[in-house]
PDB file of N, CA, C and O in Angstrom, chain B, residues numbered from 101:
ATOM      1  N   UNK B 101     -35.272  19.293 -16.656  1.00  0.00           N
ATOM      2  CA  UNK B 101     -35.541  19.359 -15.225  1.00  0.00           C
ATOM      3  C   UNK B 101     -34.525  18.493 -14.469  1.00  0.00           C
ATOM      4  O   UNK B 101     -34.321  17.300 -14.695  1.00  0.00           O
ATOM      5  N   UNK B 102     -33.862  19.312 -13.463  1.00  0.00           N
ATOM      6  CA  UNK B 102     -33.057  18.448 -12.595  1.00  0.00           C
ATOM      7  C   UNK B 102     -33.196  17.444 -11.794  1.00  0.00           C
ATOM      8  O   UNK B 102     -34.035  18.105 -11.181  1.00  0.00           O
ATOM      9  N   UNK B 103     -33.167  16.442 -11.200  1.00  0.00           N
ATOM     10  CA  UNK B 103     -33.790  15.370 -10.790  1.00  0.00           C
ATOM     11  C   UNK B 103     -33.503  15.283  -8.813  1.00  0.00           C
ATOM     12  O   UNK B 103     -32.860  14.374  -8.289  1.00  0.00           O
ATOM     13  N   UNK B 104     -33.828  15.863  -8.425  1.00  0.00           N
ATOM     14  CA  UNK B 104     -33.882  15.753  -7.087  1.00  0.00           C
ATOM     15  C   UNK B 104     -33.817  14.105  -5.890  1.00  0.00           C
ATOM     16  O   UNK B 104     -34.755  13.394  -5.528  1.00  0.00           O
ATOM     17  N   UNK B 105     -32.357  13.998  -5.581  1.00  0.00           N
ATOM     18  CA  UNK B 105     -32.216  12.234  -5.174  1.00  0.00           C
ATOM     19  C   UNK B 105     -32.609  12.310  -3.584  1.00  0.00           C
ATOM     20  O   UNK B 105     -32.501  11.464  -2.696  1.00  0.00           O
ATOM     21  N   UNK B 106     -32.993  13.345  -3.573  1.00  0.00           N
ATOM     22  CA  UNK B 106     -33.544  13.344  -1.846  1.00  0.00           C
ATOM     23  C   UNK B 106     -34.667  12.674  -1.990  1.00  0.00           C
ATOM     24  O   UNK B 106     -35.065  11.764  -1.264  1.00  0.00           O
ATOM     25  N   UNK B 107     -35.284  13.201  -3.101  1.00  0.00           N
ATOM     26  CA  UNK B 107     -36.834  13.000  -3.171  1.00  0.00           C
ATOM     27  C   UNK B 107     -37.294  11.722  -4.055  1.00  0.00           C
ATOM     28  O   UNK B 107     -38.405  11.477  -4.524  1.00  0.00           O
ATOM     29  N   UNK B 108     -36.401  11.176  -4.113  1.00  0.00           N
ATOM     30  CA  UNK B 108     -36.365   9.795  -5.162  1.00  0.00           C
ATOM     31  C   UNK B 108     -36.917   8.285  -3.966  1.00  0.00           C
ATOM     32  O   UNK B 108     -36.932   8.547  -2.763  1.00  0.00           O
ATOM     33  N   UNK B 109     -37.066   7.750  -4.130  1.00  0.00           N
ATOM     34  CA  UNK B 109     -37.607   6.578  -3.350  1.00  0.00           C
ATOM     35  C   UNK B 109     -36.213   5.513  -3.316  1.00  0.00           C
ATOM     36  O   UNK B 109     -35.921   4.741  -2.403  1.00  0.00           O
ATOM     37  N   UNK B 110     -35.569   5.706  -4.429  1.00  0.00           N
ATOM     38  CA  UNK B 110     -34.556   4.938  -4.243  1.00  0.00           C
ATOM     39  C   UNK B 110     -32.939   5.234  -3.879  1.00  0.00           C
ATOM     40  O   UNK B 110     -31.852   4.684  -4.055  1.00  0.00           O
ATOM     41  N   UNK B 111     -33.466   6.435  -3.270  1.00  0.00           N
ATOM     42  CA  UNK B 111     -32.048   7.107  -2.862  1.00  0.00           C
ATOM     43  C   UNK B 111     -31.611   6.409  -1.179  1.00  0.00           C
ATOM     44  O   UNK B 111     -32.492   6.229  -0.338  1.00  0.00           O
ATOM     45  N   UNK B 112     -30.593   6.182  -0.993  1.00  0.00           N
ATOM     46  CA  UNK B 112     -30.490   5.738   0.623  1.00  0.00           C
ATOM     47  C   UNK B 112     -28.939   6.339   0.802  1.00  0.00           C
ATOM     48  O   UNK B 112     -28.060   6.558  -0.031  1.00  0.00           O
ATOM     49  N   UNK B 113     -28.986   6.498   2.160  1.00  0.00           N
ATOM     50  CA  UNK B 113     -28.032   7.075   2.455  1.00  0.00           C
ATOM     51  C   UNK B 113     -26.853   5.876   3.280  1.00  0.00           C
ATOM     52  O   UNK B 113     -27.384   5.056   4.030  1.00  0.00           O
ATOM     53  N   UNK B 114     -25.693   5.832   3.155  1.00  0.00           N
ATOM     54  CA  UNK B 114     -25.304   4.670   3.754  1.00  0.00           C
ATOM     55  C   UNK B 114     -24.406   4.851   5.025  1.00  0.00           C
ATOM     56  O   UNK B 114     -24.580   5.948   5.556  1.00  0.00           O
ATOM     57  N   UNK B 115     -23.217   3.804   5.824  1.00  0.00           N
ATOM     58  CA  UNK B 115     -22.816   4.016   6.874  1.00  0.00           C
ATOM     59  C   UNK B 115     -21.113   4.364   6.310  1.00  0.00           C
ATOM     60  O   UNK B 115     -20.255   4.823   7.064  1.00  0.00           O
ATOM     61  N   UNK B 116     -20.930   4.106   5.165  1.00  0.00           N
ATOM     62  CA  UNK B 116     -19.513   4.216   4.791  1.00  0.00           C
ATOM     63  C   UNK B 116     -19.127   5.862   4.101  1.00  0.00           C
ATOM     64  O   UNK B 116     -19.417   6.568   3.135  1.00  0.00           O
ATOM     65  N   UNK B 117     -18.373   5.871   5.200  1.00  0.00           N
ATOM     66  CA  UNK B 117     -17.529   7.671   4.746  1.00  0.00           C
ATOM     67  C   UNK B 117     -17.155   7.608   3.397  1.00  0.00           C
ATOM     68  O   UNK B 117     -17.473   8.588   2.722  1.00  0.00           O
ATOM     69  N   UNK B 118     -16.508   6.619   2.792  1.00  0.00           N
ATOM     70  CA  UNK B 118     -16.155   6.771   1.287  1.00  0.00           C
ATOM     71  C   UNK B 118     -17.205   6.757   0.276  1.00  0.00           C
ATOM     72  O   UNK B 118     -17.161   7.182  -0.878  1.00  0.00           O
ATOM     73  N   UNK B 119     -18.049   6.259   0.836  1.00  0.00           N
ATOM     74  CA  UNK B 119     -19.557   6.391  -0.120  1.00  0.00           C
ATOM     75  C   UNK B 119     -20.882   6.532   0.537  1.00  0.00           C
ATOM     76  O   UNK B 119     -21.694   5.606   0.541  1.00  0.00           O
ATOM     77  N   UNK B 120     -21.097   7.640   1.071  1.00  0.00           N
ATOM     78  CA  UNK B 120     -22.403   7.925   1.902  1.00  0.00           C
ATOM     79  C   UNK B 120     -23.445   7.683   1.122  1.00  0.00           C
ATOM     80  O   UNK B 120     -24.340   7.049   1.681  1.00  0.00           O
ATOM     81  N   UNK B 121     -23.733   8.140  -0.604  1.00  0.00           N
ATOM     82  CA  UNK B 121     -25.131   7.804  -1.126  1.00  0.00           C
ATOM     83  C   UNK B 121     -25.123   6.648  -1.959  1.00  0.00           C
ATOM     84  O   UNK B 121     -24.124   6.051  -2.361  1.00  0.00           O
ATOM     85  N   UNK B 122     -25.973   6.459  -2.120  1.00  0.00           N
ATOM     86  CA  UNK B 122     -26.600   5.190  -2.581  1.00  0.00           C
ATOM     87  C   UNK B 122     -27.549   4.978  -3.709  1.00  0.00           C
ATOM     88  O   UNK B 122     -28.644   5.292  -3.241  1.00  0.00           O
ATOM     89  N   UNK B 123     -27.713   4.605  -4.971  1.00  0.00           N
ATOM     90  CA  UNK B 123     -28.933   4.432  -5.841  1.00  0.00           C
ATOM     91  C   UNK B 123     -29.438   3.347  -5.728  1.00  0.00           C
ATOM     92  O   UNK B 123     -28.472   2.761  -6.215  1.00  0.00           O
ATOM     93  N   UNK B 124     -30.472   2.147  -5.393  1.00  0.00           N
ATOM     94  CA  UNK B 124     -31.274   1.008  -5.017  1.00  0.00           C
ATOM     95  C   UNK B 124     -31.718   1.004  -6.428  1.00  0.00           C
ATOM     96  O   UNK B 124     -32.212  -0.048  -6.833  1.00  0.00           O
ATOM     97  N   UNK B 125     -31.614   2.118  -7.340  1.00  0.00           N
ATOM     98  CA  UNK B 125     -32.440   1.033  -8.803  1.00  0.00           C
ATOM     99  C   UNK B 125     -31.383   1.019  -9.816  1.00  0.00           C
ATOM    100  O   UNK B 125     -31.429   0.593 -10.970  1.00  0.00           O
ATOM    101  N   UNK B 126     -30.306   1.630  -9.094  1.00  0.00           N
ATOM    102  CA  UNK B 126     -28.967   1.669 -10.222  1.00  0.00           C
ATOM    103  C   UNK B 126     -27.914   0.651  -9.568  1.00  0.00           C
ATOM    104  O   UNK B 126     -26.801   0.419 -10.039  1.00  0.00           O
ATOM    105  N   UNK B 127     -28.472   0.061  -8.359  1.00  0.00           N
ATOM    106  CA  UNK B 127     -27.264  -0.275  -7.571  1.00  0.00           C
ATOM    107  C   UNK B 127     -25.543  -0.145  -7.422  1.00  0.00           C
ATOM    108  O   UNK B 127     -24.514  -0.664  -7.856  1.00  0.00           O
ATOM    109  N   UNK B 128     -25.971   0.853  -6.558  1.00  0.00           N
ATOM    110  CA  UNK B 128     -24.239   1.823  -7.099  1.00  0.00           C
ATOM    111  C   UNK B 128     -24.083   2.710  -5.509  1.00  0.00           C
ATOM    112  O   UNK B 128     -25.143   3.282  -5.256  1.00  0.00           O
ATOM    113  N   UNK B 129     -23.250   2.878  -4.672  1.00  0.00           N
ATOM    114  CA  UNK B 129     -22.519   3.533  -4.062  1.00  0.00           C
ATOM    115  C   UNK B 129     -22.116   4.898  -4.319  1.00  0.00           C
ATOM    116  O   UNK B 129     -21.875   5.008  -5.521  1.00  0.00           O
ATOM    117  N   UNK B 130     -22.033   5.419  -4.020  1.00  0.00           N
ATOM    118  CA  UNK B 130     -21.316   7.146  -4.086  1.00  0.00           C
ATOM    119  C   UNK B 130     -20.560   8.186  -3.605  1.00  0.00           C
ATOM    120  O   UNK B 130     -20.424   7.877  -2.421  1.00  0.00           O
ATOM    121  N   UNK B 131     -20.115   8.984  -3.737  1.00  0.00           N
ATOM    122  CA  UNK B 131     -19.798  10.215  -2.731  1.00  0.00           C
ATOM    123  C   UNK B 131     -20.306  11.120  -3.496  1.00  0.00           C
ATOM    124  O   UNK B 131     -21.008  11.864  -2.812  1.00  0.00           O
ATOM    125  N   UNK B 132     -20.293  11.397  -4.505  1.00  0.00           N
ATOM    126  CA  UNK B 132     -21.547  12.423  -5.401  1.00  0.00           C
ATOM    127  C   UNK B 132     -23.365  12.004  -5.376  1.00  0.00           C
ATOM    128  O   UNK B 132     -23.954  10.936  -5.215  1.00  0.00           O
ATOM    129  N   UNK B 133     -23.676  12.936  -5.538  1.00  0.00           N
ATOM    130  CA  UNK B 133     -24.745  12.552  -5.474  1.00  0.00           C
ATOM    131  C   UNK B 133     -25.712  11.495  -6.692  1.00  0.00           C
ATOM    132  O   UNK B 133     -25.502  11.977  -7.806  1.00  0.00           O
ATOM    133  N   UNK B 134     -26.365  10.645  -6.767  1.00  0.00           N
ATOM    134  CA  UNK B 134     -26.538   9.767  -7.577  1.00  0.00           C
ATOM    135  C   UNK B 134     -26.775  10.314  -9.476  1.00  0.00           C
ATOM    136  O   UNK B 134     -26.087   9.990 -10.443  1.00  0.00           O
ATOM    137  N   UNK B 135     -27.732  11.018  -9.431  1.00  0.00           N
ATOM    138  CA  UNK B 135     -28.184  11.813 -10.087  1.00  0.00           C
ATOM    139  C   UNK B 135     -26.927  12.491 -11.044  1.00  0.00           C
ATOM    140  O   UNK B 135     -27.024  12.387 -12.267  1.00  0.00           O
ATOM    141  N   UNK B 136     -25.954  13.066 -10.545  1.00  0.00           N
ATOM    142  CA  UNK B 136     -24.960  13.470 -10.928  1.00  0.00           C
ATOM    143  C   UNK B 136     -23.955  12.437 -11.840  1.00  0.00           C
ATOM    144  O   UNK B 136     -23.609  12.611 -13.009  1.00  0.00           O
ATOM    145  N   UNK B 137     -23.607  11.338 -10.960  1.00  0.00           N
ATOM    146  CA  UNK B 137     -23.435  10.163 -11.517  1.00  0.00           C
ATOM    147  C   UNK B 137     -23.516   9.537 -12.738  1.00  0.00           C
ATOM    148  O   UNK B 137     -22.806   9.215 -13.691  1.00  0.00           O
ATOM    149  N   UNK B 138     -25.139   9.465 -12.181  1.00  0.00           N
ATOM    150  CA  UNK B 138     -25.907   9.148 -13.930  1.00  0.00           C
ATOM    151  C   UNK B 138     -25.656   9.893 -15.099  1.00  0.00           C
ATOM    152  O   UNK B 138     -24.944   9.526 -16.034  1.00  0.00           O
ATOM    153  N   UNK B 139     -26.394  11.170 -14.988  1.00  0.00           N
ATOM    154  CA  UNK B 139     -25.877  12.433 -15.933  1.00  0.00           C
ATOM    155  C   UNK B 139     -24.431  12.135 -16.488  1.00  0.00           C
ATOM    156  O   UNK B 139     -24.328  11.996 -17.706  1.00  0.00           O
ATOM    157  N   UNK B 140     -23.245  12.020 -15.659  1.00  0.00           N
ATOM    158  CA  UNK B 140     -22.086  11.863 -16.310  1.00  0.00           C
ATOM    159  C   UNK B 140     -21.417  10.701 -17.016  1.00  0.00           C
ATOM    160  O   UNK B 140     -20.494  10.736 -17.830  1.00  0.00           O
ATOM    161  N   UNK B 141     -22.229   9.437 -16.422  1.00  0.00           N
ATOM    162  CA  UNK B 141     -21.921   8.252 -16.854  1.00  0.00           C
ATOM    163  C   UNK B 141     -22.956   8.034 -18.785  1.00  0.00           C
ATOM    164  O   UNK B 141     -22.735   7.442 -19.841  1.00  0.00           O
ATOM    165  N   UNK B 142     -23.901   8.816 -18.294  1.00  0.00           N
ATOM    166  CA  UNK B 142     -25.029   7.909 -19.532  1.00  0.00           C
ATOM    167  C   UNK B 142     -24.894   9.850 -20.417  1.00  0.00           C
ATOM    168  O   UNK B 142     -25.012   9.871 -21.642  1.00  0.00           O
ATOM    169  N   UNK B 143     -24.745  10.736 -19.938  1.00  0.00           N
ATOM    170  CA  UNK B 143     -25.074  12.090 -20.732  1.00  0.00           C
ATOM    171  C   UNK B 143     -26.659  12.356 -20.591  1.00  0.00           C
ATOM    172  O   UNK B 143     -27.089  13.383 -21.115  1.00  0.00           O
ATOM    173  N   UNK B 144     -27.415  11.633 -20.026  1.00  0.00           N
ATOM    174  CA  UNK B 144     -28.992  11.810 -19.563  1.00  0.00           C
ATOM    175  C   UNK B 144     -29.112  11.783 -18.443  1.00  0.00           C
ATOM    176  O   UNK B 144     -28.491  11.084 -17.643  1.00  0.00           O
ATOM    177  N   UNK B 145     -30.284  12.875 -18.160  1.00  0.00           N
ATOM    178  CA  UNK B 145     -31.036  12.076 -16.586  1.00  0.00           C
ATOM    179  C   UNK B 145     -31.370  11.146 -16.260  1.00  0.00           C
ATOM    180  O   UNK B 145     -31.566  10.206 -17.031  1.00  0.00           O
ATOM    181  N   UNK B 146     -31.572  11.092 -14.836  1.00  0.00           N
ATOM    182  CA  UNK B 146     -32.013   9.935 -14.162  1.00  0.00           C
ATOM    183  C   UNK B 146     -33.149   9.326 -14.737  1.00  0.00           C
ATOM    184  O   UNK B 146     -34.199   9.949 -14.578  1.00  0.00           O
ATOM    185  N   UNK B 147     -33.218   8.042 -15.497  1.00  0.00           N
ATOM    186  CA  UNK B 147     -34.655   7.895 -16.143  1.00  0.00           C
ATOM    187  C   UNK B 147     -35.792   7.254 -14.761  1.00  0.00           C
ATOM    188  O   UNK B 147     -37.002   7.453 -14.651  1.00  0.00           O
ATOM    189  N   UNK B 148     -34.860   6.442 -13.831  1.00  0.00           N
ATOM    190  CA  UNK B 148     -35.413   5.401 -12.842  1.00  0.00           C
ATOM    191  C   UNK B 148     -35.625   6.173 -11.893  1.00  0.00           C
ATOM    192  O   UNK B 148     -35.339   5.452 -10.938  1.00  0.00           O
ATOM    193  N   UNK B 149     -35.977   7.301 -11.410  1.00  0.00           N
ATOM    194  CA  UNK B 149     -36.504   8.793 -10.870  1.00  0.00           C
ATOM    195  C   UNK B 149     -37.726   8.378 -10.380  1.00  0.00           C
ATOM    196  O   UNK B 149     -38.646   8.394 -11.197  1.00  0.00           O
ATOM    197  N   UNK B 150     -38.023   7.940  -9.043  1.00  0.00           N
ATOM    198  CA  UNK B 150     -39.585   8.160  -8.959  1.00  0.00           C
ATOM    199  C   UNK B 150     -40.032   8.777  -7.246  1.00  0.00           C
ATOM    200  O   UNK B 150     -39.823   8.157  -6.203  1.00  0.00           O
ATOM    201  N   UNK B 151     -40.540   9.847  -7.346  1.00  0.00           N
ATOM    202  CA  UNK B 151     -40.768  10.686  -6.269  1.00  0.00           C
ATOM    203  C   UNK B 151     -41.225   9.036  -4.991  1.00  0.00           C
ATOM    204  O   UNK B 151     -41.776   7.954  -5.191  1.00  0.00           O
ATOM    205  N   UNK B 152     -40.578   9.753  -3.688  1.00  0.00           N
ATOM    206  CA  UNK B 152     -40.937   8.957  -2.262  1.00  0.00           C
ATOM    207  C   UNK B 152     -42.219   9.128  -2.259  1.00  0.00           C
ATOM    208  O   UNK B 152     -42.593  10.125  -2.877  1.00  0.00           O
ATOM    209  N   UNK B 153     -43.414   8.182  -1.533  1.00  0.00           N
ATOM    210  CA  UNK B 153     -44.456   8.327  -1.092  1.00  0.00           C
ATOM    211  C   UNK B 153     -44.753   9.023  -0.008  1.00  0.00           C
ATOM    212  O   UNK B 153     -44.296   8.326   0.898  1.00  0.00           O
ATOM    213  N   UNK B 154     -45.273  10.042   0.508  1.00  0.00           N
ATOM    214  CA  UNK B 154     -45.919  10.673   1.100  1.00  0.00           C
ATOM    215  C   UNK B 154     -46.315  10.603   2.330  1.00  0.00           C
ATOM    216  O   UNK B 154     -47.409  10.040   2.311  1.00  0.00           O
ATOM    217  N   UNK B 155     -45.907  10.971   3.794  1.00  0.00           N
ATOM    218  CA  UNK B 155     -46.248  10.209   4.855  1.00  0.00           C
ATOM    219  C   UNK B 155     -46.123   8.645   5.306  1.00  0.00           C
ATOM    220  O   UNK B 155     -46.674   8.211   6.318  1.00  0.00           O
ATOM    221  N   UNK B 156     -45.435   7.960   4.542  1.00  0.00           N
ATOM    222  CA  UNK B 156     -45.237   6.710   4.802  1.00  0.00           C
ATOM    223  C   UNK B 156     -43.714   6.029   5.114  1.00  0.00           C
ATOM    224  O   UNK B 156     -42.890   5.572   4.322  1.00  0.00           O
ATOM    225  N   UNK B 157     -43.686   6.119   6.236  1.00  0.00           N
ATOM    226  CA  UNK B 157     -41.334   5.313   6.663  1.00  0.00           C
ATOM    227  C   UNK B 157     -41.907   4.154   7.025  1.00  0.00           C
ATOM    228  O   UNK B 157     -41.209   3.210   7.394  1.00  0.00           O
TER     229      UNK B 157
END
């Protein structure tokens, strides 16, 4: 199953053009999406994956 970083709690999006995404439990910067990242760095999914809560900013 693919791991969806929209829907991750620790995904953030940032203010810098060279690295708009963000992982908060991988602490890491991006221009790919995090998820992708991981996968290519480790050969696994995202293990630190945990769906946003529900009605709550």
């Amino acid at each position: 199953m693919a791991v969806n970083c929209f829907k991750c709690r620790y995904f953030r999006v940032t203010w810098e053009p060279a690295t708009p995404r963000a992982c908060t439990a991988y602490g890491f910067k991006t221009k790919q999406i995090p998820s992708t990242v991981v996968r290519q760095s480790s050969g696994m999914e995202c293990l630190k994956y945990a769906p946003k809560q529900e009605g709550k900013r």
